[in-house]
C-alpha positions in Angstrom: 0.0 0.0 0.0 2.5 2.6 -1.1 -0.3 5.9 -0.8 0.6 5.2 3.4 4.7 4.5 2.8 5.9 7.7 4.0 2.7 8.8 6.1 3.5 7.8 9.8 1.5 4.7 11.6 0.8 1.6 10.7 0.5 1.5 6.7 -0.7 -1.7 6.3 -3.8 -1.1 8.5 -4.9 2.5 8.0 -6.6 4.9 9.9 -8.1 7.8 8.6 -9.7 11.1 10.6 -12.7 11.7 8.2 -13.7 15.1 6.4 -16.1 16.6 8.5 -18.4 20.0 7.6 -17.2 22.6 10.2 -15.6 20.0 12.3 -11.8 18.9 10.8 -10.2 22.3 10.9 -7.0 22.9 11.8 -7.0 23.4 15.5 -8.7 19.6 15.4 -6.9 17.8 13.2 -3.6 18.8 15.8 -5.3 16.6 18.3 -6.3 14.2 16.5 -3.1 13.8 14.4 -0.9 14.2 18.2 -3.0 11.0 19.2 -1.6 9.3 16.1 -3.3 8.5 13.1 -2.1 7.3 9.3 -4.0 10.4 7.7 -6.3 13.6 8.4 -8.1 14.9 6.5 -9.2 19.0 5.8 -13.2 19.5 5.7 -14.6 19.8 2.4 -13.2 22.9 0.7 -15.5 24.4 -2.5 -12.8 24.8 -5.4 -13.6 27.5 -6.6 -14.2 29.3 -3.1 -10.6 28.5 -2.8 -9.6 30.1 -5.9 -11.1 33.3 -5.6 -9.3 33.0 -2.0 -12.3 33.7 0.5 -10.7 34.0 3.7 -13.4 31.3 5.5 -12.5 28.7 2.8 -9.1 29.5 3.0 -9.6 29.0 6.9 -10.8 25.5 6.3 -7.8 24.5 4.2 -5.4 25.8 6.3 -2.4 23.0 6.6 0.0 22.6 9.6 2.9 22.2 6.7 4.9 20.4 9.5 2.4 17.6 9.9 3.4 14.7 7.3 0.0 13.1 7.0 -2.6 16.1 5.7 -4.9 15.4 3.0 -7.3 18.4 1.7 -10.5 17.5 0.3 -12.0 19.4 -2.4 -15.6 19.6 -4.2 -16.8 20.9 -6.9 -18.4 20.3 -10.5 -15.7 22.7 -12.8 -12.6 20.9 -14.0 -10.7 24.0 -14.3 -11.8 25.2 -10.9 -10.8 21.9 -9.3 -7.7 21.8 -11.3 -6.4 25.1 -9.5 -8.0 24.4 -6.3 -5.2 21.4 -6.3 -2.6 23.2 -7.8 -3.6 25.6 -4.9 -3.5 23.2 -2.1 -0.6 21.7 -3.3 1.5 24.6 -3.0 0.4 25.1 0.6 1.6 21.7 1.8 -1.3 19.4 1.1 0.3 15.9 1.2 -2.7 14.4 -0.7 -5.7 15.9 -2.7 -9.0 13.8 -1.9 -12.0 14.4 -4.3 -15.7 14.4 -2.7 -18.2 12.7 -4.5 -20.3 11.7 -1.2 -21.4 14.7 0.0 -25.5 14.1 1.0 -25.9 17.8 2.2 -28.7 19.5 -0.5 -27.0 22.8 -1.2 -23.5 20.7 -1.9 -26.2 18.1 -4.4 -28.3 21.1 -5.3 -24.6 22.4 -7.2 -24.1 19.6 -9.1 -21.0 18.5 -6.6 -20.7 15.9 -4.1 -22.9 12.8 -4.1 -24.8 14.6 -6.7 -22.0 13.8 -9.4 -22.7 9.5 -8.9 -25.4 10.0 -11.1 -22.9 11.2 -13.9 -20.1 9.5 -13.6 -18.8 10.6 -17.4 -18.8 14.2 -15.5 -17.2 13.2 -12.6 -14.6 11.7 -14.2 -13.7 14.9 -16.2 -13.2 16.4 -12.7 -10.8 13.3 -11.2 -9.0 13.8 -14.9 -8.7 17.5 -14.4 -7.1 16.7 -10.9 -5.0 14.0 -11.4 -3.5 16.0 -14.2 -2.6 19.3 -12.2 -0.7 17.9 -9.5 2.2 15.5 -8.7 0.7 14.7 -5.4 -1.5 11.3 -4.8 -5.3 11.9 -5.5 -8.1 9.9 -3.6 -12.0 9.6 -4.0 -14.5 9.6 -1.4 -18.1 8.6 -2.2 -20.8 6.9 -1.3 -22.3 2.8 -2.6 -24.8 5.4 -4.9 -27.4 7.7 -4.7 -30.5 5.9 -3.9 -30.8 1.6 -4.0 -31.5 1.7 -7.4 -28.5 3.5 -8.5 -25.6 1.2 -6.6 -22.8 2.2 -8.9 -19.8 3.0 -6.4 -17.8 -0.1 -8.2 -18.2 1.5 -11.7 -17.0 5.2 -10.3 -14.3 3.4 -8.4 -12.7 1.1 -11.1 -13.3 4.2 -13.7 -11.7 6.5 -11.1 -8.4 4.0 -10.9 -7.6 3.9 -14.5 -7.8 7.4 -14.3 -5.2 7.5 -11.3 -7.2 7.7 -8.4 -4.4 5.9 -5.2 -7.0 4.9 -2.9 -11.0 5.4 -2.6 -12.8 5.7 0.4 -16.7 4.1 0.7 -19.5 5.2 3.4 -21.3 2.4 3.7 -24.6 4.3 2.6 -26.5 5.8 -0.4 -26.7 9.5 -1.0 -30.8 9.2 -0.5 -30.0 7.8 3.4 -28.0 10.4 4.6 -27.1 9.3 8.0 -30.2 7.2 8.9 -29.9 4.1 9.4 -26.7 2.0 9.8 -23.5 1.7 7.5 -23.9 -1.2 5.4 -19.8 -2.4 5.2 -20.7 -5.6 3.4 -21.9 -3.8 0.7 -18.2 -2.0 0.1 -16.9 -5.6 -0.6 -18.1 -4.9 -4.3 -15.8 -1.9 -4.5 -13.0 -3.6 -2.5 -13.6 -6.5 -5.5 -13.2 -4.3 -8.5 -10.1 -2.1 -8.4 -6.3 -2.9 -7.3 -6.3 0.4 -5.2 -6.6 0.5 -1.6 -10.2 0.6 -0.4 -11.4 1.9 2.8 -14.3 1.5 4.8 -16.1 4.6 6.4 -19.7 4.7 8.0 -20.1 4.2 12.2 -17.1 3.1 12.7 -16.7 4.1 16.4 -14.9 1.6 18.5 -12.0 -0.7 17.7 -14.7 -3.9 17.4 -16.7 -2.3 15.2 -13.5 -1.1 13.2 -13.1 -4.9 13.0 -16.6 -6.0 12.2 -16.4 -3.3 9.3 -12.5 -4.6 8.0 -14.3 -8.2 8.0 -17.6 -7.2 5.9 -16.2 -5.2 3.4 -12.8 -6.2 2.6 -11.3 -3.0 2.7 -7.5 -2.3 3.7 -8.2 0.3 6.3 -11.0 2.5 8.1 -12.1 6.2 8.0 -13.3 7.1 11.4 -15.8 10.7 11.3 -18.4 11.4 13.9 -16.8 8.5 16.6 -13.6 10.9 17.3 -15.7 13.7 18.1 -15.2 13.9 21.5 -12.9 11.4 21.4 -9.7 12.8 19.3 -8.0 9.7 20.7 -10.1 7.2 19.2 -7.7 6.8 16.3 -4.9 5.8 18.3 -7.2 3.4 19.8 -8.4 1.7 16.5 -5.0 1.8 15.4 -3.2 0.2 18.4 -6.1 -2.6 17.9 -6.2 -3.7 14.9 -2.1 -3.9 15.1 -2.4 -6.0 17.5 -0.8 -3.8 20.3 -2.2 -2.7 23.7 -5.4 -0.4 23.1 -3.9 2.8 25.5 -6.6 4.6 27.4 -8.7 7.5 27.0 -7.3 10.4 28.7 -9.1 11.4 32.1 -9.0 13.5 34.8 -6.1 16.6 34.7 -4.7 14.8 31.4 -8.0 15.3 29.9 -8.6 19.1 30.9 -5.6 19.7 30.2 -6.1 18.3 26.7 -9.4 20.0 26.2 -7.8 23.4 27.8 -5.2 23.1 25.0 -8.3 22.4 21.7 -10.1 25.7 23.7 -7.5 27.8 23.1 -6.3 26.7 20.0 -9.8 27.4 18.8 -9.4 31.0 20.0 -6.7 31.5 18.6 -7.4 30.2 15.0 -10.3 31.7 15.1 -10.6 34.6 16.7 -12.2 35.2 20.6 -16.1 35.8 19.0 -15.9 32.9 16.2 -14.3 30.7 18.1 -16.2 30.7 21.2 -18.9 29.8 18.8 -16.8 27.0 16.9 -15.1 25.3 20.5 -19.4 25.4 22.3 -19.6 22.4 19.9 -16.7 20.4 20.6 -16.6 21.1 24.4 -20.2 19.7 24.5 -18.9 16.0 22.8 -16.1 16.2 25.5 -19.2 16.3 28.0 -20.9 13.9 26.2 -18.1 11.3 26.3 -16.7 12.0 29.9 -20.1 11.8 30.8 -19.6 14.8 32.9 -21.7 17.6 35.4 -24.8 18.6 33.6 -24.7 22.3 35.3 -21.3 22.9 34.1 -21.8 22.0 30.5 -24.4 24.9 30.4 -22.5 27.0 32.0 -19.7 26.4 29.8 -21.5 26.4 27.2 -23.0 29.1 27.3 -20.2 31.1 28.9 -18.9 34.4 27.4 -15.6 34.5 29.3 -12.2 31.9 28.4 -11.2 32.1 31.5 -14.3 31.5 32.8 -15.2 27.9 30.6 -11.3 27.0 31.6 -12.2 27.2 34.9 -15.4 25.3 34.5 -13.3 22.2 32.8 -12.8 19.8 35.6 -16.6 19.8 36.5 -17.6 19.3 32.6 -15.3 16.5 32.3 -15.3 14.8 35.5 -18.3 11.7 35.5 -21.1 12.9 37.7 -20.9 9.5 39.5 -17.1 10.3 40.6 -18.3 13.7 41.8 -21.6 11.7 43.8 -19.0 9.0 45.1 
């Protein structure tokens, strides 16, 4: 699996911090990537938003050029605006330019981009062409098994994406029409996994090293993508990882390691963003920190609805302490 040679962790069994809407920027893909983990990747980043440099896209794009295993994702449904988009995001540092063609959201669909383009797949693979062509850097596909059950083409994209030079292609185990309902149907990505020589990966509630497991066993594939399980959870990663490799699963991070892990995202957050945006932006992820250390139900609102940093730093060790620790 040469794509992961160079890219650090475990190569043979990647795994892969999804592209998240509003959720894999910068400040998270630190933690996340400091946990360990064979590849982030950038949320999904409009091309030609990024070429006529608007500074929120730009935001979103943002590369930590000192981190060896960053991948950017781009949309769009222009081959000349995807084209410079990844000339673009290979200048900046990008080690890998990922295509979307899974995107479920209606304004992404309603553009002709995203999940949208599986119901073209000549179009969509003048945009992989267009790609492939402008940069040396590898280029990867994420997608979906097709739009609705009648339209199951995901092997047909994949295979025609790989002759075209597509390294690797990544499946949610779901159709555009499902959105997020439902459950991830891995065994369905075996199909894909069955038709191209390129790595396949397997994405869709992956959320614990079993199910990491159950989903490499159904489908095939040669690694996972892991999206809405790390939030709150940046270390999950590590802990799939350290599973599937066959080496002790470490723990989750508690008591002063973990507020002082969520002290260091807060600020980070502040400081990428800016004190007003960001207070908005970190209110989401301090909320799955709750969620996930089960923690004091009057501190997350305070916290969350908190106007002051120092204040919500000074609220951490109630939001993430267990309520049954504080009982005992």
């Amino acid at each position: 699996m040469t794509l992961f040679s160079d890219l650090p962790t475990d190569p043979d069994l990647p795994v892969i911090l999804a592209p998240m809407a509003g959720i894999t920027d910068l400040p998270f893909r630190r933690v996340v990537a400091g946990f360990g983990a064979s590849l982030v990747v950038s949320e999904m980043v409009a091309s030609e938003d990024m070429v006529r440099a608007r500074p929120s896209t730009r935001a979103k794009a943002e590369l930590d050029l000192t981190d060896g295993g960053t991948a950017v994702q781009l949309a769009g449904r222009d081959a000349w605006w995807m084209a410079e988009a990844a000339r673009m995001v290979a200048d900046q540092g990008a080690r890998i330019i990922d295509i979307n063609m899974g995107c479920p959201a209606k304004k992404v669909v309603g553009g002709l981009s995203g999940s949208a383009l599986m119901r073209d797949l000549d179009h969509a693979l003048s945009l992989i062409d267009a790609v492939v062509g402008a940069v040396d850097l590898p280029v990867t596909l994420k997608t979906r098994l097709g739009w609705d059950e009648d339209c199951l083409n995901a092997p047909q994209l994949a295979r025609r994406a790989a002759d075209a030079g597509v390294r690797m292609v990544t499946i949610h185990g779901r159709t555009r029409c499902q959105f997020y309902k439902g459950q991830a149907d891995w065994a369905a990505i075996a199909p894909v996994v069955r038709a191209v020589d390129v790595p396949v990966i397997a994405n869709g509630d992956i959320t614990s090293p079993l199910r990491a497991r159950q989903a490499l066993a159904q489908s095939g594939a040669a690694g996972v993508m892991v999206g809405r399980g790390a939030q709150g959870r940046p270390w999950l990663l590590a802990q799939i990882a350290a599973d599937l490799a066959g080496r002790p699963v470490p723990q989750a991070p508690e008591g002063a390691a973990l507020v002082d892990l969520v002290a260091g995202h807060y600020e980070a957050i502040l400081a990428f963003y800016g004190r007003d945006l960001g207070l908005r932006v970190a209110r989401k992820h301090l909320g799955w920190y709750a969620d996930a250390a089960c923690g004091c139900a009057g501190a997350r609102r305070a916290a969350l609805t908190a106007t002051d940093p120092a204040r919500v730093l000074a609220l951490l060790p109630d939001l993430l302490t267990p309520v049954q620790e504080v009982a005992a």
